[in-house]
C-alpha positions in Angstrom: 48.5 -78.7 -90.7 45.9 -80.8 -89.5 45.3 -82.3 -85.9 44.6 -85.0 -84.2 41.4 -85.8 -85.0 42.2 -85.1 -89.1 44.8 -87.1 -88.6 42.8 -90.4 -86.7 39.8 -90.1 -88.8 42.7 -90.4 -92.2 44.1 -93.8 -90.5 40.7 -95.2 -89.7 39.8 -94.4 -93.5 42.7 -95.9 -94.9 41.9 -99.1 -92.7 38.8 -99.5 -93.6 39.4 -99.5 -97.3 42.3 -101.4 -97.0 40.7 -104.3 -94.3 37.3 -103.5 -95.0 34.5 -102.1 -93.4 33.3 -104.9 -91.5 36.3 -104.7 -89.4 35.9 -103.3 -85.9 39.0 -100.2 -85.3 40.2 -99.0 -82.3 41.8 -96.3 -81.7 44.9 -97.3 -79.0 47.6 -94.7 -79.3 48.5 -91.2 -81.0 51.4 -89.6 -81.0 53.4 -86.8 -82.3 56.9 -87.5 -84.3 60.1 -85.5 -83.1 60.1 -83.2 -85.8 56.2 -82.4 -85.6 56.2 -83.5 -89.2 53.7 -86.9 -88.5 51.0 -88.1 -86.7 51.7 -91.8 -85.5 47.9 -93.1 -85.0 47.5 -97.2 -83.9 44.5 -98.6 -84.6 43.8 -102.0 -83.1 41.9 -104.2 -85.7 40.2 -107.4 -85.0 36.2 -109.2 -84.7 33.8 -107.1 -82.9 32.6 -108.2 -79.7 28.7 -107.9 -79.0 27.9 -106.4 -75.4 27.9 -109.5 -73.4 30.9 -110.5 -74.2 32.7 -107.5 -73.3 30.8 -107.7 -69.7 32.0 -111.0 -69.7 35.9 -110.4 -70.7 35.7 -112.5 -73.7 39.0 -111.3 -76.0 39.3 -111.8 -79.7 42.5 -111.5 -81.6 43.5 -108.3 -82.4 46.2 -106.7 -84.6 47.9 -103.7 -83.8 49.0 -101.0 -86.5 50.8 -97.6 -86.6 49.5 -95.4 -89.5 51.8 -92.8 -90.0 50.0 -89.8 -91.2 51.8 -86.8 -92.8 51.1 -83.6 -90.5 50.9 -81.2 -93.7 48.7 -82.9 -95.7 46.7 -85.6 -94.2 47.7 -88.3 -96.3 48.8 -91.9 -95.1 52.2 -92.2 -95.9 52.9 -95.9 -94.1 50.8 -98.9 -92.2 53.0 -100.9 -89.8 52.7 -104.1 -87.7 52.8 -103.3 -83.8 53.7 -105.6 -81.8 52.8 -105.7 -78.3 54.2 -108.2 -75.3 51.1 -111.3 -74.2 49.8 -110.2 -70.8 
C-alpha cells in the first residue's frame, strides 16, 4: 500500500503530464476513502504568481481537481472537477 506522500507525488505526476509542466500545482486536500481502498488528493491548478504578487494578494484563476489514486497500487484511477463556493 503506499501513503500519502506516494500517493500526492502520483496526482501531481499525472497533472503535469496531462496539463503540462508549466502549470503551477498545489496541493489543497488529501483524504482517505471509507473503505481505505483510495487516496483522494486535490491539486489546485492555475498561473503561477511571482513573489510580489502574492505579498500583494493578487489571485489568478485556479481550478480545483480530485485525483483519485488507488491505495494498492499507486495508479490514478480518476481526475475530477472540484468545485468550490466564491468567497
Amino acid at each position: 500500500m503506499i501513503d500519502v506522500k506516494q500517493a500526492v507525488k502520483a496526482a501531481m505526476a499525472y497533472a503535469q503530464d496531462l496539463f503540462g509542466v508549466e502549470q503551477a500545482l498545489t496541493l489543497e486536500e488529501v483524504d482517505m476513502s471509507d473503505d481505505d481502498g483510495y487516496w483522494l488528493i486535490t491539486l489546485g491548478i492555475g498561473g503561477r504568481l511571482t513573489p510580489i504578487e502574492v505579498l500583494g494578494g493578487v489571485r489568478t484563476q485556479r481550478d480545483y481537481k480530485v485525483f483519485t489514486v488507488e491505495a494498492k497500487s499507486g495508479k490514478v484511477i480518476s481526475m475530477k472537477i472540484r468545485s468550490v463556493s466564491p468567497e
